[in-house]
N, C-alpha and C positions, 0 to 999 in steps of 0.2 A: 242440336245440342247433344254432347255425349251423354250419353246413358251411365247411369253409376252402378256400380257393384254396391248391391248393399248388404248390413251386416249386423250384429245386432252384441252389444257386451254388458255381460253382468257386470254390475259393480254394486256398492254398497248400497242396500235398500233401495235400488233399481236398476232398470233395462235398458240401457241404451240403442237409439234408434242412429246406425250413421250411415254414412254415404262415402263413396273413393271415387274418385276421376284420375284419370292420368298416370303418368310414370316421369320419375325423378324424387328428388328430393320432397321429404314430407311439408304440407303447407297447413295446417289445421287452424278451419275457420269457427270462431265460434260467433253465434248470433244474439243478438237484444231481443228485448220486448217477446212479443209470440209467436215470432219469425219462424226460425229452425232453421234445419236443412233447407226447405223449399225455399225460403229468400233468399239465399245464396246461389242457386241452381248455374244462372248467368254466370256469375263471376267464377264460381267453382269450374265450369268450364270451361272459361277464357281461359284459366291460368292453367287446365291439364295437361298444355302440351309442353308444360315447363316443370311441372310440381305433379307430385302425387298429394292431391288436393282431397282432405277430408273436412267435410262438414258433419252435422249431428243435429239429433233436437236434444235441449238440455232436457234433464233430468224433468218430467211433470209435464213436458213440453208435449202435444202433438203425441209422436210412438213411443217418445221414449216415458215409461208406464213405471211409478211408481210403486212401488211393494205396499207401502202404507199412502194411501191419498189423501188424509190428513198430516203427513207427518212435515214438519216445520222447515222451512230451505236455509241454508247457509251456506256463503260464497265459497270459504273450506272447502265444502264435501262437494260444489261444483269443479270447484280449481283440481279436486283429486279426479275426479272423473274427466276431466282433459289429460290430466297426467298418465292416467290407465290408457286410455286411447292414445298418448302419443306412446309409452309403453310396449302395449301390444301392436301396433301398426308401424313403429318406427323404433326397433328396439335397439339397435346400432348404433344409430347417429342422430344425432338433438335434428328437432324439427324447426321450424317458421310457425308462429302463432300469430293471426289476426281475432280480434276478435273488436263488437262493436258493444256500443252503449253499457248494456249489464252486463253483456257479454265479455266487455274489453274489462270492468271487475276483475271478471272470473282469471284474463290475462296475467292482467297485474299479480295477482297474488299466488297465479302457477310461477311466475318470474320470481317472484320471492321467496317462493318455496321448494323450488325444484331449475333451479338458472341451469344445471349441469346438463339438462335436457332442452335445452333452449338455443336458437344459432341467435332469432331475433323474433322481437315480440312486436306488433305494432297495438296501440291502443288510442280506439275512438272513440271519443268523446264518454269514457267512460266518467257516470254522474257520481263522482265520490266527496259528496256534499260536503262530507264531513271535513276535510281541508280549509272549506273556504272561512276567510274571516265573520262573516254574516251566517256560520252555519245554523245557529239557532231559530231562524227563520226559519231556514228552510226542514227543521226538525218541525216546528208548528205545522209546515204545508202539511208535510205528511201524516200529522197526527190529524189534522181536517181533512185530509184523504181518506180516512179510514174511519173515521167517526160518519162520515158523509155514506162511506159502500154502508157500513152498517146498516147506520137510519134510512137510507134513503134508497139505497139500489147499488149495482153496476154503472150505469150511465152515469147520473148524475157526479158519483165520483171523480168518473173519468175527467169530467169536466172543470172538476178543482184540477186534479193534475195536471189536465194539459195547460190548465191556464198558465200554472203555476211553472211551468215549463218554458213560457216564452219570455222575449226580453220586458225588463221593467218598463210598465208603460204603455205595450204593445198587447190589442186588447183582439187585433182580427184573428180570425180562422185561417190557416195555412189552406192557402187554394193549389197545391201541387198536384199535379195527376199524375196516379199512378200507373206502369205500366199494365200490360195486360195481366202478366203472368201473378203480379201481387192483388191485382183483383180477384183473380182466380183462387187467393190464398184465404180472402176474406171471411170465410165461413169458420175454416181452421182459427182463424187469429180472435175469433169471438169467442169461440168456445174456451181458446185457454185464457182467457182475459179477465176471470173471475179468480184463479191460479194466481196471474202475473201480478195481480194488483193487490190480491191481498195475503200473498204471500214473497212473491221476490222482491217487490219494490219496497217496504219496509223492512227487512232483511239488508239488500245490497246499497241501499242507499244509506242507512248508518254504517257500512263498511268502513273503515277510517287502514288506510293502505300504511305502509309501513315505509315512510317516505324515507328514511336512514338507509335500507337495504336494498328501497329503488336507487337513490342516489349512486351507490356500490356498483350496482347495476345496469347504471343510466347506457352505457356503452352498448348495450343491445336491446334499448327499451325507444320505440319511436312512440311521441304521444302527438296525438291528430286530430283535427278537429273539421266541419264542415266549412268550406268557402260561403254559405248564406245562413251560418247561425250561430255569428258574433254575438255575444252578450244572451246568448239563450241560458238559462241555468243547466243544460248537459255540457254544454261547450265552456263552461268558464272552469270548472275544475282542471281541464286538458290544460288551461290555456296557465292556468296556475299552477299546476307540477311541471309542465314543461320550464318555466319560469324559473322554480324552484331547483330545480335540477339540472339545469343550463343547457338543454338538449333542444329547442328551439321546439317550434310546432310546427308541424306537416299538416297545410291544408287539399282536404279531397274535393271534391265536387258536390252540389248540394249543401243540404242542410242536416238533420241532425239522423237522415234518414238516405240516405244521398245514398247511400249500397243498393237501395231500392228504385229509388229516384232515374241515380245515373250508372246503370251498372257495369256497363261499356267505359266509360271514363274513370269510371273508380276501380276496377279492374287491371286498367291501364297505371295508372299509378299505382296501385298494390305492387303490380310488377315491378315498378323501377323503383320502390322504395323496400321490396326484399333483395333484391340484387346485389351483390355483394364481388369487390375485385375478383377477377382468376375466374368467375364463373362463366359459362357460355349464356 
């Protein structure tokens, strides 16, 4: 696997932790959930001998180390800290943005805010509740997510979430094995999990995206979703802006984690769906 260049940028009330592979054209992935850089590693590789491929931990994430550890997240001052990094990394020419789950969020709203730096954004399954027709539901989940970490713990939250997660109905435990490399991440991905859950995931899931100036947009905006997580509540928003904004939906491999999953496959299409005429 290539070894990355790594690097490190200030930006507003924190430190960014990122990573470079390759040479060409800037590709910058950004991650969901407690991922980071390391769940990317695979794919961030596959793609460096086409892309100058940066990944990162988001802001609170893993290295990259917050100024104030209490201080509150918003998808905003995420989407600007993609912006500084395609900025300083890619100061010339607009870059290729991926980003997944909360991650693909943070996508959306650097497309909104800053399209001039932008060639093409893809966004998976980003969970932007707030669209759907039933979103009031799922404002309740989340307020028993969090009434649940309170009273109860870490764990037991988790377990409203995930529930709350799957499709209507569907009451089992995902039996997917992960590969080695994300087993290896396991310890990392506990630790910020008390972070993710009670600070990003009520934050970026009342996000409400600014579906007028995606539309504007739509022409460099792919929205995506997993091949096995139809009707999960991450995948129906995709499945509902794409809808909305006539741009069809691009299915990857897996499910709502499928970067992790299948990262040779999804990899594989990352590539042919930044591709772009005239390119080699």
């Amino acid at each position: 696997m290539t070894e990355p260049t790594i690097g490190t940028l200030r930006v507003n009330g924190a430190t960014l932790h990122y990573e470079v592979r390759g040479q060409g054209p800037l590709l910058l992935l950004i991650p969901g959930g407690t991922g980071g850089a390391a769940s990317l590693a695979t794919v961030a590789a596959d793609l460096a001998d086409t892309y100058t491929v940066v990944s990162y931990d988001p802001r609170g994430m893993s290295r990259s180390v917050l100024d104030d550890p209490e201080a509150e997240q918003r998808v905003e001052e995420h989407a600007e800290d993609a912006f500084r990094l395609l900025d300083a990394l890619s100061p010339d020419e607009p870059g290729r943005v991926f980003g997944a789950s909360s991650g693909a969020i943070t996508a959306l709203h650097l497309l909104s805010t800053h399209p001039e730096r932008l060639e093409r954004v893809i966004a998976h399954e980003p969970p932007v509740v707030e669209v759907l027709p039933d979103a009031a539901a799922h404002r309740a989940l989340l307020a028993r997510v969090q009434d649940t970490f309170r009273d109860q713990g870490l764990m037991p939250a988790m377990a409203v979430f995930a529930a709350g997660m799957r499709k209507d109905g569907d009451t089992t435990e995902s039996e997917t094995e992960l590969p080695p490399q994300a087993a290896e991440q396991a310890e990392q991905i506990m630790r910020d999990l008390p972070y993710f859950l009670g600070r990003i995931v009520p934050s970026f899931m009342s996000y409400v995206p600014d579906i007028h100036r995606l539309k504007a947009l739509s022409d460099r905006l792919v929205l995506a979703g997993g091949q096995d997580s139809r009707g999960e509540l991450p995948y129906r928003p995709a499945a509902f802006l794409a809808e909305r904004l006539g741009t069809g939906l691009l299915h990857f491999p897996g499910g709502h984690i499928g970067l992790t999953t299948h990262p040779t496959e999804f990899g594989a299409l990352l590539r042919t769906a930044f591709h772009a005429p005239g390119e080699a």
